[in-house]
N, C-alpha and C positions, 0 to 999 in steps of 0.2 A: 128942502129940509123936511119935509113931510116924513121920512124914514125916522125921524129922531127917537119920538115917542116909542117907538118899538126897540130901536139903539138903545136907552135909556134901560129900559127893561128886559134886556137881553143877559145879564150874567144872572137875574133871579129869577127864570124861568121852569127850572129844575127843582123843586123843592124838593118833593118825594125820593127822586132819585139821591138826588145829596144826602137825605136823612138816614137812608139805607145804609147807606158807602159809609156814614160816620158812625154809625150804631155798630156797624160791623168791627170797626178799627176801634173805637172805647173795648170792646167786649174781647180785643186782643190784646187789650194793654196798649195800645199805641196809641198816641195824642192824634185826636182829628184835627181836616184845615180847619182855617177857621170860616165863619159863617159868610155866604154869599154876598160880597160887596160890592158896591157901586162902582161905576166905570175907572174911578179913580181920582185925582183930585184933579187931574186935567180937564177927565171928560171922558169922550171917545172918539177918535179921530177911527175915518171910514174911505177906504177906497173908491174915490168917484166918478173911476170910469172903468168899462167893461174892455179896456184895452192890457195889453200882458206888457207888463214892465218890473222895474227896477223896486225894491225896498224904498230905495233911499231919493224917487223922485216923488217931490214934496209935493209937486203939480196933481199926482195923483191921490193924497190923500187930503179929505175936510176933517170937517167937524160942527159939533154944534152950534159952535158959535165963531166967527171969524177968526178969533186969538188962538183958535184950536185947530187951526189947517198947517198942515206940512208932518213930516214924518215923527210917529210916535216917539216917544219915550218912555221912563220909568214911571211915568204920570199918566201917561195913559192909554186906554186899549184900542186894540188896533184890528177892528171889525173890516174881514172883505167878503162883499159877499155877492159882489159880481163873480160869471162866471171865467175869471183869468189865469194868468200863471204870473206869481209875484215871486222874484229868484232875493233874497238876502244873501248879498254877493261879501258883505262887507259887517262884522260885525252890529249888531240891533238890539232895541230894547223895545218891550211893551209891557204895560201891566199888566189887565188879562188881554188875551188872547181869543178873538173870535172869528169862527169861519162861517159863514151864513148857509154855503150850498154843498152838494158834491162837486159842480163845476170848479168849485176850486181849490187850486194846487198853490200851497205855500213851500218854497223851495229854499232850504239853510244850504247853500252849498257856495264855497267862495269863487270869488272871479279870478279869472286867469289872470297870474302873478301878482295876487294878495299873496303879503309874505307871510302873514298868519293865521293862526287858527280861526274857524269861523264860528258865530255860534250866534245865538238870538236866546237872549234873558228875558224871562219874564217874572216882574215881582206880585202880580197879583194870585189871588186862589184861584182864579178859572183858565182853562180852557176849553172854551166853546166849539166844538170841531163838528161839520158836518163834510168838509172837504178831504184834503188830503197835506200833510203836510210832510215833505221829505227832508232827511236829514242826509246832506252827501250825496253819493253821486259817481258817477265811473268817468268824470269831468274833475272830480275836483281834485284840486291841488293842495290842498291843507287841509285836516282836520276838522268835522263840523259836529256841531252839537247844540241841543236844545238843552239850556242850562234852569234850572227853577233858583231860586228865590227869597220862596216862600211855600207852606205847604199848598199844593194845589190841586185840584178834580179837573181830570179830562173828558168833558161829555162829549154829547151826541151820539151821531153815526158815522163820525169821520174814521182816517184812520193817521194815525204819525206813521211813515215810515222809516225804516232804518236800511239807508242806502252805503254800506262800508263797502270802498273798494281798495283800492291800494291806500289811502285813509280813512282813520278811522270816522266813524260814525257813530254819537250815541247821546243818551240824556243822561243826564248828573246833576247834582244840587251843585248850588255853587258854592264853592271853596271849599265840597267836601260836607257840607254842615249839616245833611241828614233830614235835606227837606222833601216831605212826604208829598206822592204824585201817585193820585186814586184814577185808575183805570176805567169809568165808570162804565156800566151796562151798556151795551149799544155799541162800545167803543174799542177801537182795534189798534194795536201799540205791534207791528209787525218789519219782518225783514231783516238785515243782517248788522250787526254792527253793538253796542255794548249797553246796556241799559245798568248804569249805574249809580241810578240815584234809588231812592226809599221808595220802592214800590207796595203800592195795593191794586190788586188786579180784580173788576169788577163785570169784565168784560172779556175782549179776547186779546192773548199774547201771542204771535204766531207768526213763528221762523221758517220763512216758504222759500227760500232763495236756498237753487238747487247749488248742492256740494259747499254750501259756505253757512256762518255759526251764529245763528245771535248767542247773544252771550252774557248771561247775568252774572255780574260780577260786584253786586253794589258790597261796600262796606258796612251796612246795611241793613236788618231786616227786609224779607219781601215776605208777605201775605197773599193767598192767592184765594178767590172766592168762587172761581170759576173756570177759565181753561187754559192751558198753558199748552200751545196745538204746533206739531213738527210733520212738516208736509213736504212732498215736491222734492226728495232728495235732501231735506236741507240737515241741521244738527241744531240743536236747542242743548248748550252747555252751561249746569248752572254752576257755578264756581265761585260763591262771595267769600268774606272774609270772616278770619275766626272771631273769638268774641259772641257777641248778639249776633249777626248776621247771619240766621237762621232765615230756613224756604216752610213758612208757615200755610197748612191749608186746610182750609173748613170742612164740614161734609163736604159739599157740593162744589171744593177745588178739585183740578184732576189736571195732572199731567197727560198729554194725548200723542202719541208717536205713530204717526199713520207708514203703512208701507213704502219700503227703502230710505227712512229717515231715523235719526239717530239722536236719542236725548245722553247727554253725558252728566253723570252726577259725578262732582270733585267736593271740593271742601264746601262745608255745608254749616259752618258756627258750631257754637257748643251744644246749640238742639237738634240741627241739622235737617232733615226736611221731614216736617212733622204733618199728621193728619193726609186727608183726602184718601185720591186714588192715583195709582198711572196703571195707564194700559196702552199696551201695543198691538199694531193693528198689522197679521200678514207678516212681512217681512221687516217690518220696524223691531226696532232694538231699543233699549234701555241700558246704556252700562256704567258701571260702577270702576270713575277709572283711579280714583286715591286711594289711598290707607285710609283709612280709618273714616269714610264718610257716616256721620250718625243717619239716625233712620228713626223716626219712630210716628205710632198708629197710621201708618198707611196702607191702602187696602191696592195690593195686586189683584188685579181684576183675570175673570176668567180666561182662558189664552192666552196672556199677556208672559214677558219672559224679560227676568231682570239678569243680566249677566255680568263679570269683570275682565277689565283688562290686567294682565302682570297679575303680580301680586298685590291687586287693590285688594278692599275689604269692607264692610261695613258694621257699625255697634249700634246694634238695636237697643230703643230705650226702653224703659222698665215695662210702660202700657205695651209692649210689642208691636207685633204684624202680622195683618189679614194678609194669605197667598192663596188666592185660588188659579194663579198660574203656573209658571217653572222659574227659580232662581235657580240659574244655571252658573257654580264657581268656575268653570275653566279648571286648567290645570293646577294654579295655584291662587285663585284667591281666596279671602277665608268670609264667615260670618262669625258674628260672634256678642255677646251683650256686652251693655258699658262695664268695666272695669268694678267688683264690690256689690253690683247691680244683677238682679233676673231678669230675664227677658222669657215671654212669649210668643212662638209663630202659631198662628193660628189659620183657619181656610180649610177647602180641597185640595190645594195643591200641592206643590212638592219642593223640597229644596234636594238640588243636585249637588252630590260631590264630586269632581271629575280628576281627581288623582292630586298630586304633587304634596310639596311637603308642608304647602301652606292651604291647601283644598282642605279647609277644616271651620269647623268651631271653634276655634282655637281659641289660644289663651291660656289652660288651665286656670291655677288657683285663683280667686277672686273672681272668676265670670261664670254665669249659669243661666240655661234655657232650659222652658218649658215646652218639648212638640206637643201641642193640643190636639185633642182627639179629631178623628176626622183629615189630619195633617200627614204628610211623608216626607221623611227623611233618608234619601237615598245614595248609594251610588259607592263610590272609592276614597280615600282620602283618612280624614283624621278626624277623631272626633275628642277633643282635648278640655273642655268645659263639663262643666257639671251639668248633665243635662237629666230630664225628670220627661218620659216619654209617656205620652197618655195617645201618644195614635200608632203611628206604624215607622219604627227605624230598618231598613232593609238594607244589606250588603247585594246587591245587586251587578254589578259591573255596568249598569245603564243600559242594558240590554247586550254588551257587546261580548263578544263570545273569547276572543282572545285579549291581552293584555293582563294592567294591572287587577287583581281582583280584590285584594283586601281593602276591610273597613277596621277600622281601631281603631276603640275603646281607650283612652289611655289618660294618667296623671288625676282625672276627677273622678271622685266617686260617682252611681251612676244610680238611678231609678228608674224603676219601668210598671207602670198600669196600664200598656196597652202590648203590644207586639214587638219585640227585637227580632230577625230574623234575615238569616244568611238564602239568599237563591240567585237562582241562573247563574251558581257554577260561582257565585263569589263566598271567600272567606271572611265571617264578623268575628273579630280579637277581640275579647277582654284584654287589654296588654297590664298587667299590673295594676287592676280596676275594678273593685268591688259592685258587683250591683245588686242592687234590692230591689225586690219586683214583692208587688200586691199582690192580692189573693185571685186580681185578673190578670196579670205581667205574664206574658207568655215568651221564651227564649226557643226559637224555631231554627230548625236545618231543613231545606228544603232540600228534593234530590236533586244529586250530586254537587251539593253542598256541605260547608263546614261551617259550626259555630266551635272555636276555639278557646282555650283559658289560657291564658299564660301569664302565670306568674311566675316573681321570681324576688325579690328583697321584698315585695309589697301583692300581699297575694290578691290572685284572681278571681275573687269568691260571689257565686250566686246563690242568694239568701230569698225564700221563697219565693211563690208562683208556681209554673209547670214551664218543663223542658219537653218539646215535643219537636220529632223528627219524619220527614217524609220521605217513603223511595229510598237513595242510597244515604241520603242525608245524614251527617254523624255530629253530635256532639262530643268535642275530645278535651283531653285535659292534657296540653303538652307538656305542661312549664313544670319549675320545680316546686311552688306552693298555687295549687289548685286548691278550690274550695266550695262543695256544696252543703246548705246548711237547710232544715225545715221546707222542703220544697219536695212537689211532683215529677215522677219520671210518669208520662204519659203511656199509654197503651200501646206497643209498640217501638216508643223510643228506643233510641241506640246511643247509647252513651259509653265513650270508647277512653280506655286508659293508656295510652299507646306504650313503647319502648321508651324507657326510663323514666316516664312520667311517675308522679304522683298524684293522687284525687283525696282529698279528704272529704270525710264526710262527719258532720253534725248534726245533732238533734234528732228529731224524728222527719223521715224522708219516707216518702210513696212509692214507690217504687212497680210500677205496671208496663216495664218497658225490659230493658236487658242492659247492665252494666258489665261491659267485656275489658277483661285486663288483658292485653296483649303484648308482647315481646318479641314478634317476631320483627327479625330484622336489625335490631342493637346487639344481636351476642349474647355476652353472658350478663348481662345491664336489667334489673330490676323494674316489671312494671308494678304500682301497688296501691290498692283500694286499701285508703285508710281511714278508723276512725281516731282522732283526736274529745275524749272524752265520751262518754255513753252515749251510743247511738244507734238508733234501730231503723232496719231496711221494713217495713210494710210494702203493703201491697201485693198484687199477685205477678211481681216479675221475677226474675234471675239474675246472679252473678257469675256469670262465666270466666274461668282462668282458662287462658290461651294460651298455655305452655309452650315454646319452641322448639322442646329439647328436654330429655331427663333429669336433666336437673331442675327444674320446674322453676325456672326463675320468675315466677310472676307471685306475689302475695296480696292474700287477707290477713290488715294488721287490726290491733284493737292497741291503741297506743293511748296510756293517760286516762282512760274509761273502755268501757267493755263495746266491742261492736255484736249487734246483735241482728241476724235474719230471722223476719218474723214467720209465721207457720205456711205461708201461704209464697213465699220465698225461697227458689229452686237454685242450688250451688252445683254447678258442670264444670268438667273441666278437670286439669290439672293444675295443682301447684301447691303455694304454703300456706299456713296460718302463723302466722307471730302473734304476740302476746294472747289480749283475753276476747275472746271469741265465743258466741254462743251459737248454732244453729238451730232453730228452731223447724223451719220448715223439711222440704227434701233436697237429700245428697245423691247425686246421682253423678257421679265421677265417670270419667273417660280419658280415653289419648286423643290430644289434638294433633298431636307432632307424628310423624311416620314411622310406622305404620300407623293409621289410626286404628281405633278400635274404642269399645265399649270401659275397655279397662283400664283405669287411673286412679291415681294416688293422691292425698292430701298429707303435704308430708308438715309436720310439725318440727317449728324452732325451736332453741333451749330457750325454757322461760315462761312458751307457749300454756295458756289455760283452755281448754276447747272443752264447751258444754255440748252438749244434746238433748234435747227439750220432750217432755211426754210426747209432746204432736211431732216430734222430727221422723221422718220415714227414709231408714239409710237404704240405700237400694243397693243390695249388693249383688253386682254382676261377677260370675264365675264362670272361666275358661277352661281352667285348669287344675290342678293340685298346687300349680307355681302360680296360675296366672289368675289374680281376683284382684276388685276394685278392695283399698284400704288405705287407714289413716296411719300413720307412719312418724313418727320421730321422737324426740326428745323433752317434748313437754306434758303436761298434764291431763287426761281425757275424762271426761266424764260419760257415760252412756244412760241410755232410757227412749223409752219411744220405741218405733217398729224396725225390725230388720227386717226387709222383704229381700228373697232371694231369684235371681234369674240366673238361669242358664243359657251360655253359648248352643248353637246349635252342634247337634253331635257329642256334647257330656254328659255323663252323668257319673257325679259321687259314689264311691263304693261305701260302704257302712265302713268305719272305722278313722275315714277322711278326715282332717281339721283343716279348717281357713283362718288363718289370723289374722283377722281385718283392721283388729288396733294396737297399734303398741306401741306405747311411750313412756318416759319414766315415770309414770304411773297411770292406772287406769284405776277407775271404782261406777259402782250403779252397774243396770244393766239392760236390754233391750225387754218392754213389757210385755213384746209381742214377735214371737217368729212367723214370717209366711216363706212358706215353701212353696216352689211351682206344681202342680197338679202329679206332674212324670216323676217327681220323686215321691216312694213308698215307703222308704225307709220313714226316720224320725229325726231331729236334731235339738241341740241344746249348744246353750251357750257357757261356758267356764272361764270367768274373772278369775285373771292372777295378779299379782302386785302389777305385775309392768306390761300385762299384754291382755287381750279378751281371743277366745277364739270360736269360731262355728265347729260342731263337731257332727258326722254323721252319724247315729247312732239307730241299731234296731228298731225296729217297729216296736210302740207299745202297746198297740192291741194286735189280740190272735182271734179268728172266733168270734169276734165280739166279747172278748173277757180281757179283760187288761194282766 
């Protein structure tokens, strides 16, 4: 009896560690066990020989006092700490539970042709583990299980294992009732089989059994303070139930997925797995195999790579998520924040789209993310929340050269303070999707790339920032209500109005790139740069009409307010002007359509108002007597500013000549200034009639030097 004294004081040896484990679960809201109790009311009954046997041979167990020998009970603990193997063939009870050494192996597994499930209750708070205790077995015949009680701490340096073969295997409160079982430091809860009772993880969890699943499935809350580790081939599935039965983790929890092993997140409560980290190691996997698992403040670690099966999905919560790995959708899963709710991804890393119809942010109305700076959002797919981009969204195709390539924009209005941007050959849609970009929001076409608009009942309008395009890269306006408002065309830009399109334009716009209306290829289908209400082109780029054909179906409208190109603002090209129009800068018209040539027309609509500004410099190129650049139609001209005149190689004006460069049902004002090319010696002048202006060649007016 000499072991007693130390028996006796064996479940309150742990204080420190206990205080820990319970500090931790107050500060999570969850009720701690309760405080370190005595062996029990029985005692402690102790294994007293170093021989491997039966639970239930009484021979084998004392106790302090003679009335306390024979096999434990609910009364009291059941310390072994010889080094044996003690098999629980037959259902057992103990209060706490104590294992003295590693030498030994506590075995829940039932005996050949027990017709029921086997299991070992214990009601007190402790278990004391230095040993090993298995649960099941590739032997047993029924169902085994370490059932709690009461809420309890598992110490030491033992470990439980969870041996499920063709039965099940695992821990659970009993009857369901939500009794709490602290993992403590030191202490390892490992192997294959179900753990579903209320865990707090203080130590290590770890599913090592190759090709088979532990499996957290408690009704539950779990807490995790420390590691939840997938090795050796094996699968760690955590899958509790809705309600509370959220996967809680601290700083310093972390899911761990080592190479060729596979963690599965399923239903996850109404918080679903909050805090920590997971990361994956080489060839391990993380994947997301339900609908709608929540997620929130968990930090993807560098390298790490969270991916779906089907069309699962995940709702990040309002705090977001650190990525400095790859969430990689597949072809259809989505991400997406809670319903009503914003969410932030935040990190270096990236979240991938990989195509399909559910490869989205999806959701629309009521859901909305924020990409935080430093963050990317790449790849194919859909992008159907309100999302507010402060790092880098990229239409990419994932590097891959053929397939799907679009990205869309679509159903949420959109924000950008950092970079939108189409490359490697994929297309980014506005589809029916306003965005508003800051005065840093930049909308990029890399070469041979598009960024497209398409609107059409709900226009697709980009409202400040800069549009800039690299290479062959084109900004186009497909749809039927396109829309740019107070924003930069970059140096260089290309900004494309194709066949049939429309582009409006509002406010005051910068314009240091080139905006081309183009038509080839629709027919006789209208392409047309329009302003809806007073608005002016700055900057020092151009409007190019790409006429395909003499009838110049491409138009500069001024619809509802005056469009106006500022001084420094070049109009090429052929085609119309409708309504009110002002040019301010230079006209230097041509033929785009064949033959080309230097010579083209600005033919005016009925209705049409078309100014000419002191600073505008009309360039007017002459071929012929027939063939000269000139505005033409039916509505109202105003002149002023320079007529600069060039000649075709090989003409020249006889004195007497006139060019009628403007005619429409009315003209008035006049050019302040003629320049002549050097080779002409004659003289010229300009004569406004009601309906037409024309150049005339006229004599020289000095002779001599005397006028």
């Amino acid at each position: 009896m000499h072991r007693c004294p130390a028996l006796i004081a064996s479940p309150k040896r742990r204080p420190v560690r206990r205080a820990v484990a319970i500090a931790i679960l107050l500060a999570a809201g969850l009720p701690a066990p309760a405080a370190a109790q005595t062996a029990g009311p029985g005692g402690i009954n102790f294994w007293n020989s170093p021989v491997d046997g039966n639970w239930f041979d009484s021979l084998a167990w004392n106790g302090i006092l003679p009335s306390q020998g024979g096999v434990p009970d609910s009364t009291q603990t059941a310390h072994i700490s010889f080094p044996v193997t003690v098999t629980l063939g037959q259902r057992g009870e103990a209060h706490h539970l104590s294992i003295g050494q590693p030498g030994v192996v506590l075995r829940i597994r039932p005996d050949p042709g027990y017709p029921f499930s086997n299991h070992l209750v214990t009601h007190g708070t402790q278990i004391d583990n230095n040993g090993l205790v298995e649960i099941g077995g590739i032997s047993a015949t029924q169902n085994s299980a370490l059932i709690l009680n009461n809420h309890t701490t598992a110490a030491g340096t033992g470990r439980i294992r969870l041996a499920e073969d063709t039965r099940t295997a695992s821990i659970s409160p009993n009857n369901n009732l939500g009794w709490l079982l602290v993992n403590g430091a030191g202490h390892t809860i490992e192997g294959t089989g179900s753990l579903s009772v209320r865990l707090h993880n203080d130590g290590l969890v770890h599913a090592n059994v190759p090709g088979r699943t532990l499996l957290v499935n408690a009704a539950h809350a779990v807490t995790n303070n420390a590691t939840f580790r997938v090795s050796g081939g094996a699968t760690l599935n955590i899958s509790q139930g809705s309600g509370g039965a959220d996967f809680q983790q601290s700083a310093a929890g972390r899911l761990l997925v080592e190479a060729g092993s596979t963690l599965l997140l399923n239903n996850t409560g109404n918080d679903g797995i909050r805090g920590g980290e997971i990361t994956t190691v080489g060839s391990g996997q993380a994947l997301v195999q339900s609908q709608g698992t929540r997620i929130e403040g968990v930090t993807l670690t560098t390298g790490s790579r969270l991916g779906f099966i089907g069309n699962a999905g995940i709702f990040i919560g309002p705090t977001g998520m650190t990525n400095h790995g790859l969430i990689a959708t597949g072809p259809s899963g989505f991400v997406a924040s809670r319903f009503g709710e914003s969410t932030t991804l935040r990190g270096s890393g990236r979240l991938q789209l990989e195509g399909g119809v559910l490869a989205a942010l999806s959701g629309g109305g009521g859901y909305a993310m924020v990409n935080a700076a430093g963050h990317t959002i790449g790849g194919v797919g859909t992008i159907a929340l309100a999302l507010t981009n402060r790092g880098t969204l990229l239409a990419d195709r994932n590097g891959a050269s053929t397939g799907a390539s679009e990205l869309r924009l679509q159903t949420s209005p959109q924000a950008n303070e950092g970079l939108i941007a189409a490359g490697g050959g994929g297309v980014l849609t506005l589809f029916q999707t306003p965005l508003t970009q800051t005065a840093t929001g930049v909308l990029e076409a890399r070469d041979g790339s598009t960024v497209l608009l398409s609107g059409s009942t709900v226009a697709a309008a980009v409202t400040g920032g800069t549009l800039r395009t690299q290479g062959s890269g084109v900004i186009a306006a497909a749809g039927g209500n396109d829309r740019l408002v107070d924003l930069r065309i970059d140096t260089g830009a290309r900004v494309l109005v194709p066949c049939a399109g429309t582009l409006d334009l509002g406010g005051t716009i910068t314009n240091d790139g080139t905006i081309t209306v183009d038509n080839s290829g629709c027919g006789p289908n209208f392409a047309n740069l329009r302003a809806t209400g007073d608005t002016t082109l700055g900057g020092r780029g151009a409007v190019r009409l790409l006429a395909n054909a003499a009838g110049a179906p491409v138009r500069l409208v001024g619809q509802g307010g005056r469009l106006t190109l500022g001084p420094a603002q070049a109009l090429t090209g052929s085609g119309r002007a409708q309504g009110a129009v002002t040019l301010r800068g230079l006209i230097s018209l041509d033929r785009p359509f064949a033959p080309t040539g230097d010579i083209g027309t600005l033919t005016l609509e009925g209705g049409a108002d078309l100014r000419l500004a002191a600073s505008t410099v009309f360039d007017l190129d002459i071929a012929s007597a027939t063939a000269f650049d000139r505005i033409d139609g039916s509505g109202a001209i105003t002149l002023d500013g320079t007529l600069a005149v060039t000649l075709s190689p090989g003409y020249m004006p006889t004195v007497g000549t006139a060019f009628e460069f403007a005619v429409g049902s009315s003209v008035s004002g006049r050019p302040h200034t003629i320049v002549l090319p050097a080779a002409i010696t004659a003289d010229a002048r300009v004569e406004v009639l009601a309906d037409r202006a024309r150049l005339s060649i006229t004599p020289p007016m000095f002779a001599d030097g005397f006028e």
